[in-house]
C-alpha positions in Angstrom: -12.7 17.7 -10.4 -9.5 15.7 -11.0 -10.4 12.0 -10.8 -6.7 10.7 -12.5 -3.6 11.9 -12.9 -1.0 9.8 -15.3 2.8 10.2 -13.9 5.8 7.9 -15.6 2.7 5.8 -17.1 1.2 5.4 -13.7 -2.2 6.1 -13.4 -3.2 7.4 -9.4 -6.7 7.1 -8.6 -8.3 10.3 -6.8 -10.5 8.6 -4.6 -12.5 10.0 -1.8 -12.6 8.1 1.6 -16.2 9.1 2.1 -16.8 6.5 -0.6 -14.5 3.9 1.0 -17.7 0.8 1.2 -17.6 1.8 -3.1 -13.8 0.9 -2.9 -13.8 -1.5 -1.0 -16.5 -3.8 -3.4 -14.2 -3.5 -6.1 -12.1 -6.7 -6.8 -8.2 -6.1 -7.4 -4.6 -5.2 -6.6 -4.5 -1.9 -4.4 -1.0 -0.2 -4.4 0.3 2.8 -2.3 3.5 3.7 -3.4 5.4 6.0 -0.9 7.9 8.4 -2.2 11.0 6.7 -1.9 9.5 3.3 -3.5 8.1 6.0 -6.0 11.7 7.6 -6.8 13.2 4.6 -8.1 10.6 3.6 -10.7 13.3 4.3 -13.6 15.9 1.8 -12.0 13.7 -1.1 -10.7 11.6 -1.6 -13.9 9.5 -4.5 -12.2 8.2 -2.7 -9.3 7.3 0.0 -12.0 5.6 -2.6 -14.2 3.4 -3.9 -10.9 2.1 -0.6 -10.0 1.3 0.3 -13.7 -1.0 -3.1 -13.4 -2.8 -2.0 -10.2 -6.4 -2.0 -10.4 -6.2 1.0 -8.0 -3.2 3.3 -7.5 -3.7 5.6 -4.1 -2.0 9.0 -3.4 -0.2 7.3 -0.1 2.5 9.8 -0.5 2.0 13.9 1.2 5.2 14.4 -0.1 4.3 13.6 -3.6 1.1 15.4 -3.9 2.8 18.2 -2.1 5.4 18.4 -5.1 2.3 18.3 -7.5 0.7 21.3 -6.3 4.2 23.2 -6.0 5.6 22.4 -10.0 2.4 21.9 -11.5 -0.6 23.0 -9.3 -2.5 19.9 -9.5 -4.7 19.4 -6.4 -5.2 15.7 -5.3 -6.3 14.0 -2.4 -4.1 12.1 0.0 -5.5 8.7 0.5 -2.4 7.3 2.9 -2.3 3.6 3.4 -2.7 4.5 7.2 -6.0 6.0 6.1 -7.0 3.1 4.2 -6.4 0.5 6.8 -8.3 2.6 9.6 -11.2 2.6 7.3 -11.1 -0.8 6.4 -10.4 -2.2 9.9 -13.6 -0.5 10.7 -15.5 -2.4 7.5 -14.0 -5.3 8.9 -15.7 -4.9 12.5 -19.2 -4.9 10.7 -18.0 -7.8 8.1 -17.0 -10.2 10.5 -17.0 -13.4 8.6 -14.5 -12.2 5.7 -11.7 -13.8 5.4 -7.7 -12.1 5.6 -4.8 -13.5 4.9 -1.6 -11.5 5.7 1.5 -11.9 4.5 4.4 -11.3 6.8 8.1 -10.0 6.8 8.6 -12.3 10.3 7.4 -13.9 13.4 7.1 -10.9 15.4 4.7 -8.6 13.1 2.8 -11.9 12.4 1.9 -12.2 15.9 1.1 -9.0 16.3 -1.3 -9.0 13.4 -2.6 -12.2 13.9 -3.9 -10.9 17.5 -4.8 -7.1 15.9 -7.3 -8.9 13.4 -9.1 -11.3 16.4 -9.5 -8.6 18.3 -11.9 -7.3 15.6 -14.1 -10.3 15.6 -13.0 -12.0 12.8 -13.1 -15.6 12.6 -11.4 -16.7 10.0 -7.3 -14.9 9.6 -4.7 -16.5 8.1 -0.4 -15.3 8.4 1.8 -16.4 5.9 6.1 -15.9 6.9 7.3 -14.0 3.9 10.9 -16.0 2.6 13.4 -12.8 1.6 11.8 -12.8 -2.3 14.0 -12.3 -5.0 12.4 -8.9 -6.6 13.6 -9.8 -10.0 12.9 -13.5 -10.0 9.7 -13.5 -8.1 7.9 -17.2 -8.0 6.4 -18.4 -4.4 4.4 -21.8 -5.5 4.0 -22.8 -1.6 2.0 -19.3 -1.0 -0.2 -19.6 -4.2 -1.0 -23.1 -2.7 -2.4 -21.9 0.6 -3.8 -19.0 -0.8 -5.7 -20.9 -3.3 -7.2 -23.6 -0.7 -8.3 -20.6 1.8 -9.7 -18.5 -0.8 -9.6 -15.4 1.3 -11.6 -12.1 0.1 -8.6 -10.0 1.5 -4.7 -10.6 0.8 -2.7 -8.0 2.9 0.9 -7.5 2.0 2.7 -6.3 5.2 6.2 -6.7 3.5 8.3 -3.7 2.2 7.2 -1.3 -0.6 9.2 -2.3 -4.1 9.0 -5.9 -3.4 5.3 -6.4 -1.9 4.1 -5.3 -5.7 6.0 -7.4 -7.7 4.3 -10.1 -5.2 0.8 -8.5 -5.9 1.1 -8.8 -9.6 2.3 -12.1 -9.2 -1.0 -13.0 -6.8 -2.9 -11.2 -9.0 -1.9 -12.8 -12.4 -2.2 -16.5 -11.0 -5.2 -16.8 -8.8 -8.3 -17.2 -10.4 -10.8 -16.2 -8.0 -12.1 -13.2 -7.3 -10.2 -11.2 -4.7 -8.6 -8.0 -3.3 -5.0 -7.9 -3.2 -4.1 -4.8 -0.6 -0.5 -3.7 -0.8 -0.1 -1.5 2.4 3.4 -2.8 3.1 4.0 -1.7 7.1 1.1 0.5 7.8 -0.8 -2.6 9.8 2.4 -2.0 12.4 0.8 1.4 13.4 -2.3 -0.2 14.4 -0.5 -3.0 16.1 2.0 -0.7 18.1 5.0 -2.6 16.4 5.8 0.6 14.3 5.8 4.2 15.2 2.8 5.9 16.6 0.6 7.7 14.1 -2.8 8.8 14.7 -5.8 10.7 12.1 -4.2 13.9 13.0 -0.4 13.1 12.4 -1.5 11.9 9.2 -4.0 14.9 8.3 -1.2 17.1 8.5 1.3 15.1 6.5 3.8 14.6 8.9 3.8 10.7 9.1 7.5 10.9 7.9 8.7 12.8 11.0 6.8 10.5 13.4 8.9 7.7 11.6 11.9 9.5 11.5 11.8 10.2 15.1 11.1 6.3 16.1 13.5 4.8 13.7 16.1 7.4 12.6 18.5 5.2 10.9 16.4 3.2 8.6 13.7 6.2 7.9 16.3 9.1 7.5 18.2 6.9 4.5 14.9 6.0 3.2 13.6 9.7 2.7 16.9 11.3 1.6 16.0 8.5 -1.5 12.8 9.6 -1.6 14.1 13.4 -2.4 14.5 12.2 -6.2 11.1 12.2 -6.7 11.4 16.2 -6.7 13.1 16.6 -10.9 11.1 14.1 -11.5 7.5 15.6 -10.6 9.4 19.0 -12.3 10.4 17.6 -15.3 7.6 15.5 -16.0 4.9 16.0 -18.5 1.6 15.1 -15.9 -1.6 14.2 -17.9 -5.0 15.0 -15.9 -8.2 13.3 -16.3 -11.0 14.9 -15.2 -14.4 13.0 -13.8 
């Protein structure tokens, strides 16, 4: 069984989500790169740096793992960021008194989380108003503050992928307790209605990406016509597997 795969000096993770209350307990900084955030690893060198220092990296993307059994027959596991959450949000119905603090691209998606998370019982959530961060020059002293008086056992980066990483590396290299730093960019918005409408069968099949496409056609169809350099890049590239 493959347990690892190494792409670009990126190690993914195949997990299994039957194990999710094992993945959960672990302490760290969770990525799930999608494909087009994925593509541009040779030209944004920090948000390739933060995923190579991600305690966990999940196979969010179908199209990737589609393109690794097409070049180079390697059979992985899509663990989406969709998946993730609806397991989690689950854990968190039966963990009531953990503490989340979400961090938010703006007011509207805050609301909308901040209610999503009450409604499932827990007591203590916190929402932080993302500033437009500087990618390359990444520093948010004001956030590390909070975060650091609140102690919260679950950070949740709602903000977009390429930038929400650099963040996470940041979190993760200047708090010093113990906690789990969840990088799932938008996927909270298809819980909350505020993005477009994905279920566990949409996702099963892979076909997330035509569900957003459909709903949002101007950002999403820009977004995956980046995303198509990620196919030379699976073919060309010498793939290491690891095997449990």
């Amino acid at each position: 069984m493959i347990s690892k795969i190494i792409f670009n000096k990126i190690t993914f993770n195949n997990l299994d989500y039957k194990k999710f209350n094992k993945i959960i307990s672990k302490k760290g900084f969770f990525v799930f790169p999608a494909a087009p955030a994925l593509a541009s690893i040779k030209s944004h060198g920090l948000y390739h740096k933060s995923i190579q220092k991600a305690d966990l990296v999940f196979f969010d993307s179908g199209f990737f793992v589609l393109l690794l059994r097409i070049f180079k027959n390697i059979k992985v596991d899509k663990f989406s960021g969709y998946k993730f959450l609806n397991l989690f949000f689950n854990y968190l119905r039966k963990n009531k008194k953990k503490k989340v603090f979400c961090i938010d691209p703006n007011l509207t998606f805050s609301k909308s989380n901040k209610i999503y998370l009450k409604k499932l019982g827990l007591k203590k959530t916190y929402n932080f108003l993302a500033p437009v961060y500087d990618k390359d020059k990444l520093v948010d002293k004001k956030l590390l503050k909070i975060i650091k008086k609140v102690k919260p056992n679950f950070i949740i980066t709602n903000i977009g992928g390429g930038v929400q990483e650099v963040l996470g590396l940041y979190l993760k290299r200047n708090l010093k307790f113990k906690t789990t730093i969840l990088c799932t960019g938008g996927a909270i918005s298809f819980f909350t209605g505020d993005q477009a409408p994905i279920n566990n069968f949409i996702d099963k099949l892979y076909l997330g990406w035509l569900v957003r496409l459909v709903f949002n056609p101007l950002i999403f169809f820009k977004r995956y016509i980046r995303g198509l350099r990620l196919i030379p890049m699976v073919f060309f590239d010498k793939i290491k597997v690891i095997n449990s």
